[in-house]
C-alpha positions as CSV (number, residue, x, y, z in Angstrom):
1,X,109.3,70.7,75.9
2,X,105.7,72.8,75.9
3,X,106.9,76.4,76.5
4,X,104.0,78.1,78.5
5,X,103.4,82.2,78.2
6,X,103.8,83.8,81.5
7,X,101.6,86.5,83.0
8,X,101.2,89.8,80.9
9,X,99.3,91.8,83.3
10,X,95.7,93.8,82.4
11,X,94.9,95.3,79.3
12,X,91.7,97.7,79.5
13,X,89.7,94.9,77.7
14,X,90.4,93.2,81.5
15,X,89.4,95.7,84.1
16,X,85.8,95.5,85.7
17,X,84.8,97.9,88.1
18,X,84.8,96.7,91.5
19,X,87.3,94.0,90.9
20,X,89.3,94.0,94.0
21,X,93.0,92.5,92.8
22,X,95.3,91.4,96.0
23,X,98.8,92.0,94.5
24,X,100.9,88.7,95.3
25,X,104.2,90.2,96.9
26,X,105.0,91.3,100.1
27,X,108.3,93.7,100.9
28,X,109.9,93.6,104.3
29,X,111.4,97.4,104.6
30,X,115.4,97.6,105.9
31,X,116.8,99.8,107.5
32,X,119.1,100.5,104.3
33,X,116.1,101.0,102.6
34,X,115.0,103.9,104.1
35,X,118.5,105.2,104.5
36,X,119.1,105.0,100.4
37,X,115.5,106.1,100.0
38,X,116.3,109.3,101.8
39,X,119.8,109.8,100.4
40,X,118.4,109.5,97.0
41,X,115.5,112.0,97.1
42,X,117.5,114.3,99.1
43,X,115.3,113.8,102.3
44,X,116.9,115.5,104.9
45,X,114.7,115.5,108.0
46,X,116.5,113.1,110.7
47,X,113.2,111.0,111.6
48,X,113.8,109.1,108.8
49,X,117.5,108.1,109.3
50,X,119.0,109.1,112.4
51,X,117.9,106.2,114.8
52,X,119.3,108.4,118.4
53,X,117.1,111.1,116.9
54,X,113.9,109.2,116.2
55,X,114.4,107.4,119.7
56,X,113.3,110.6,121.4
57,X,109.9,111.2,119.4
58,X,106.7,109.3,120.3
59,X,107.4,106.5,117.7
60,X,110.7,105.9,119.5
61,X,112.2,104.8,116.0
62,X,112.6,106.0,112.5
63,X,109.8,106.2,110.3
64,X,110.3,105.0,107.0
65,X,109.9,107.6,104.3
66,X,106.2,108.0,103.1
67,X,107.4,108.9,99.2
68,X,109.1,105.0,99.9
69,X,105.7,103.7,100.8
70,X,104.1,105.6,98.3
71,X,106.4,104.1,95.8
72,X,106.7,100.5,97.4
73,X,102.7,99.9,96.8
74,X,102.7,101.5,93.8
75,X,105.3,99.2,92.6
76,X,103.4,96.2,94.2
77,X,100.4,97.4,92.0
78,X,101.8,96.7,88.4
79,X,101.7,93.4,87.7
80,X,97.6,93.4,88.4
81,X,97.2,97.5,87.5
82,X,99.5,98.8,85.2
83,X,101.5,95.9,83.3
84,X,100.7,97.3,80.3
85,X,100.4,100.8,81.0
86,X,100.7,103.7,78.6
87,X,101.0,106.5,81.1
88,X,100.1,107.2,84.6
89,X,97.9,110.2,84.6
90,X,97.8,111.3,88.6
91,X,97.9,109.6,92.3
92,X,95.5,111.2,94.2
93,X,94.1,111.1,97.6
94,X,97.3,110.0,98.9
95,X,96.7,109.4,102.6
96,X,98.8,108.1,105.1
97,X,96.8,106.4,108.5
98,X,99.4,105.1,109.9
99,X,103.5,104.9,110.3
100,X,105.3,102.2,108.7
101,X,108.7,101.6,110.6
102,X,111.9,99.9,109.4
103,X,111.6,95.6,109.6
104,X,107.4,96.3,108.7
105,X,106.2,93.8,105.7
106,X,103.9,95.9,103.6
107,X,101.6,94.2,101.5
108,X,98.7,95.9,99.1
109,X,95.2,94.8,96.8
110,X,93.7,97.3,94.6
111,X,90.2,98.3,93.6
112,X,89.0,98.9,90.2
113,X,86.5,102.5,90.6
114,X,86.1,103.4,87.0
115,X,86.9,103.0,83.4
116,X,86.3,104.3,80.6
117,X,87.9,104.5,76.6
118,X,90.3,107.2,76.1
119,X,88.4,110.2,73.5
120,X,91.7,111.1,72.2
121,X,93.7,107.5,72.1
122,X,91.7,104.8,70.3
123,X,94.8,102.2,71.7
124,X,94.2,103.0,75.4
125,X,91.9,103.4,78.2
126,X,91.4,105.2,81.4
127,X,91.5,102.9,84.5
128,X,90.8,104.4,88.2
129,X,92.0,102.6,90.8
130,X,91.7,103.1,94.7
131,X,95.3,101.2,96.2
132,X,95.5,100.1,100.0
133,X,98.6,98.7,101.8
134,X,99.3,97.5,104.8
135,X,101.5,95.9,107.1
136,X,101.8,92.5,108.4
137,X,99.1,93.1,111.3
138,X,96.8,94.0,108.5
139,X,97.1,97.9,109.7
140,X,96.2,100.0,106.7
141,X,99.3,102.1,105.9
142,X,98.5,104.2,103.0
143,X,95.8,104.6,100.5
144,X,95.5,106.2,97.5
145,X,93.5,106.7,94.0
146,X,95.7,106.3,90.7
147,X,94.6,107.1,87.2
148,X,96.2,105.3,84.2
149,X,96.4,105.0,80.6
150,X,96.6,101.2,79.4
151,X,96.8,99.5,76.5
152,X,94.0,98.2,74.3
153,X,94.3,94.1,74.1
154,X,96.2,93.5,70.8
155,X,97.5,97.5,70.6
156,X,100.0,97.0,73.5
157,X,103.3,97.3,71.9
158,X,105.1,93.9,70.7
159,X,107.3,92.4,73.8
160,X,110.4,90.8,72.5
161,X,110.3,87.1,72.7
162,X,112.0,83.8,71.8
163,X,110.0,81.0,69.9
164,X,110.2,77.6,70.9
165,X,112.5,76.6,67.8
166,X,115.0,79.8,69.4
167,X,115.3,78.1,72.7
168,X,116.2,74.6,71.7
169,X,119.9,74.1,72.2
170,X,122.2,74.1,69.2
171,X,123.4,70.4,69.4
172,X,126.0,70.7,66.3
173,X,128.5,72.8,68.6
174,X,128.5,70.1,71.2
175,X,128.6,67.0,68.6
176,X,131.9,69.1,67.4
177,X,133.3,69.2,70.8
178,X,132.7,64.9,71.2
179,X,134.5,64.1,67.9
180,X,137.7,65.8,69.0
């Protein structure tokens, strides 16, 4: 059996500016979603939850939650962005184009604007990004720039994992069970 390393995400060492990364998942929002989204962060404003509400304003249905959106793409970003990140410094230029409503598919690629080694860190450097998602029409939904800390290749701290020889199966229990 050949045991094959998976994907580990970016270290500094991988970013180029202007590399344009399109994350691989998509994330159809639910109506329970939003609902939990908004119960958790204490969200109170009925657009977002109350569908008789929302029918009478100009969307004629509930918005989802921007801080959800915000926090959907974000989360979309890692495995390209921050895999291996030490610290997320700032989102900035947050900006929101256009609504995303419950049963949308949001989808998001990322832009590389700048990097540079860290002057107080020599494990890490400082990775700009510019993040865009959108929905399944390919209408841009939010944007934003997001500044992180990431590892150095080979200064990331040690992920915990098996060695070949750990996952082949211990045959002396099972011989023990066939002599009985």
């Amino acid at each position: 059996m050949a045991v094959k390393e998976g994907w580990r995400g970016r270290f500094f060492d991988d970013f180029e500016v202007g590399d344009v990364y399109e994350h691989p998942l998509g994330r159809t929002v639910t109506t329970t979603d939003n609902a939990w989204f908004t119960l958790l962060t204490q969200n109170t404003a009925p657009i977002h939850f109350d569908h008789h509400y929302a029918s009478q304003t100009e969307f004629g249905k509930p918005l989802v939650d921007s801080t959800f959106t915000l926090a959907l793409v974000t989360g979309q970003s890692v495995t390209d962005v921050s895999q291996n990140v030490f610290a997320n410094l700032g989102w900035d230029e947050v900006r929101l184009p256009n609504p995303v409503f419950e049963g949308d598919t949001i989808y998001s690629r990322s832009e590389v604007l700048e990097k540079r080694e860290s002057r107080s860190r020599p494990d890490v450097g400082i990775v700009r990004v510019e993040t865009t998602g959108f929905n399944q029409d390919g209408t841009t939904v939010i944007t934003f720039v997001r500044t992180i800390m990431v590892y150095k290749k080979d200064r990331a701290p040690k992920v915990a994992r098996l060695t070949p020889g750990e996952l082949a199966p211990d045959t002396s229990e099972r011989e023990e069970r066939n002599d009985t």
